[in-house]
C-alpha positions in Angstrom: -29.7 -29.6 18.5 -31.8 -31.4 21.1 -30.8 -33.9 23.5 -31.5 -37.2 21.9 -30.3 -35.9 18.3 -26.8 -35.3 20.2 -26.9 -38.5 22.2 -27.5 -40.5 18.7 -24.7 -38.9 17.1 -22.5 -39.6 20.2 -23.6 -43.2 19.6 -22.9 -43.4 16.0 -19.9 -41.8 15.8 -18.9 -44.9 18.3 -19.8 -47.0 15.6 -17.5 -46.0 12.9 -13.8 -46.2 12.5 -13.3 -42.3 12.7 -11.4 -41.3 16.0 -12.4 -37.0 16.3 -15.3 -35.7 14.4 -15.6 -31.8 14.6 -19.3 -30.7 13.3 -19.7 -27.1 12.5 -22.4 -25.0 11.0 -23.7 -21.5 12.0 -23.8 -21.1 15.9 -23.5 -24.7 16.7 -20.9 -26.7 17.2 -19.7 -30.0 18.6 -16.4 -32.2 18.5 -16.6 -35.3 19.9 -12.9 -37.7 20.1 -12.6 -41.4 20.8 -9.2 -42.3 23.2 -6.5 -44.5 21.3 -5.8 -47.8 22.0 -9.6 -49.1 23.5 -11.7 -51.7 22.4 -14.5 -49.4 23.4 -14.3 -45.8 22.5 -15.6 -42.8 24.0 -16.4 -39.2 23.3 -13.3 -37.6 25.5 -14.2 -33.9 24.8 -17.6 -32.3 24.0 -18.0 -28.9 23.2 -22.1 -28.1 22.3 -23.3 -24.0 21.2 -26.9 -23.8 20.6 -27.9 -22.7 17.5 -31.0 -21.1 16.1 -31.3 -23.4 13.3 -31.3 -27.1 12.7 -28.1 -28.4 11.3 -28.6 -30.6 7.8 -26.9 -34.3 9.3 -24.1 -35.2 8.0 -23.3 -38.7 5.8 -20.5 -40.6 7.1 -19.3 -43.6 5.3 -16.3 -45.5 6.6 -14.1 -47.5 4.6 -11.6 -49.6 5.0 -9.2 -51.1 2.4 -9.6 -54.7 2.3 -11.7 -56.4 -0.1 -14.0 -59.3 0.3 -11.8 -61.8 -0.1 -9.4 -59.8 2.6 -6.8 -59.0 0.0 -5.0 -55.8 1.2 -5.3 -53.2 -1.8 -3.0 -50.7 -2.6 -4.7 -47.4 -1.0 -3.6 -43.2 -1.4 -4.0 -41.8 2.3 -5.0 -38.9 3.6 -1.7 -37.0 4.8 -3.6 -34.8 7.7 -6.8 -34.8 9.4 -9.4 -32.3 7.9 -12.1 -31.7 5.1 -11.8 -34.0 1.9 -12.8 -32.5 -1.2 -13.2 -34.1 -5.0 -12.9 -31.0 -7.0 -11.3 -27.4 -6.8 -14.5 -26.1 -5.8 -18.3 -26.8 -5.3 -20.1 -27.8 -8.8 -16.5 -28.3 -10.3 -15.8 -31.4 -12.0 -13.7 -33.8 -9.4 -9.8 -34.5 -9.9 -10.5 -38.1 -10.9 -13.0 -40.2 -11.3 -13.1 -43.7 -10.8 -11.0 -46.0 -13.7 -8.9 -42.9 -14.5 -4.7 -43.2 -14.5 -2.8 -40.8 -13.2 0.6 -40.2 -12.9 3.1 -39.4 -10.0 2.6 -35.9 -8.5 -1.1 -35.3 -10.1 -3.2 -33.6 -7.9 -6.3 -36.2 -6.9 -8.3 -34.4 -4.5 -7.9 -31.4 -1.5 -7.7 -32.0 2.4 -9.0 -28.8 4.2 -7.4 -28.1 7.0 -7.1 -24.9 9.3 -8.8 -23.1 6.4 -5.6 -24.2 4.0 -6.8 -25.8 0.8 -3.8 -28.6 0.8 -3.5 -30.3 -2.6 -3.3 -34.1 -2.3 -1.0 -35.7 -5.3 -0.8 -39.1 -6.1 2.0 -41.0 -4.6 2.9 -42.8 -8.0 1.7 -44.0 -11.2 -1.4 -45.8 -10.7 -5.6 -46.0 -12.0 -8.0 -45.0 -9.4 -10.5 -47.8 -8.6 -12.3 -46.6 -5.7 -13.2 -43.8 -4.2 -13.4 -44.5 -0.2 -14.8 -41.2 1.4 -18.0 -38.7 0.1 -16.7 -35.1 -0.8 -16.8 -32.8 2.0 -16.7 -35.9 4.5 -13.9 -35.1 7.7 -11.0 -37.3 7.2 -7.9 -38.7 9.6 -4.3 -38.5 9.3 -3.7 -42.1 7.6 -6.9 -42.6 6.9 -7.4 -44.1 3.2 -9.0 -42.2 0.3 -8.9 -43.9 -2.7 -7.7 -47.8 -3.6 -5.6 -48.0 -6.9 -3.9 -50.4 -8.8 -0.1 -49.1 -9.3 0.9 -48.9 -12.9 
């Protein structure tokens, strides 16, 4: 990864509402983590190993869980940092899908972490109505991933 392709991610990754980002693929790595509590976050550890090949970039799309007209919504969070999945595995059809009720205890998705496949269950009765982060996208600890309506 060059210079400027790692100085644009620093700056992005500032941008979004994700405090530690941990990019991994082949021989190259990088983890960049904002301090808590500042206005202004910065990377506080960077760790860069040159790779052969160019990384694909990843898609990272923040969400909060306030609607337009700043109404809090009801919101399933992720439970531990790592790797949010949709489905059991790649090409599988996802847990849920957007409109769908589930009940208390159904399994809505996978948070990868430390190479543990960690099911993540719904909290209670409710109907999924959005779905706030893209499969495979890194998530937080607290960090919402779907908003429902509780039945």
């Amino acid at each position: 990864m060059k210079k400027e392709e790692i100085e644009e991610l620093m700056k992005f990754f500032e941008s979004i509402n994700i405090g530690r980002v941990k990019i991994k693929r082949d021989d190259f790595e990088i983890e960049l983590e904002k301090m808590p509590n500042e206005n202004q976050c910065c990377p506080t550890s960077t760790t860069i190993i040159q790779s052969p090949q160019q990384p694909t970039p990843m898609q990272i799309a923040p969400s909060n869980a306030i609607s337009e007209k700043g109404v809090s919504k009801d919101t399933i969070n992720s439970p531990m940092v790592g790797t949010f999945y949709i489905a059991p595995s790649p090409g599988a059809a996802p847990f849920v899908k957007i409109g769908q009720s589930v009940r208390k205890d159904d399994v809505i998705g996978i948070v990868e972490a430390m190479k543990i496949m960690n099911e993540i269950e719904a909290e209670f009765d409710c109907k999924i109505t959005e779905i706030l982060v893209a499969d495979g996208q890194p998530v937080e600890f607290g960090m919402p991933l779907f908003t429902v309506e509780k039945l």
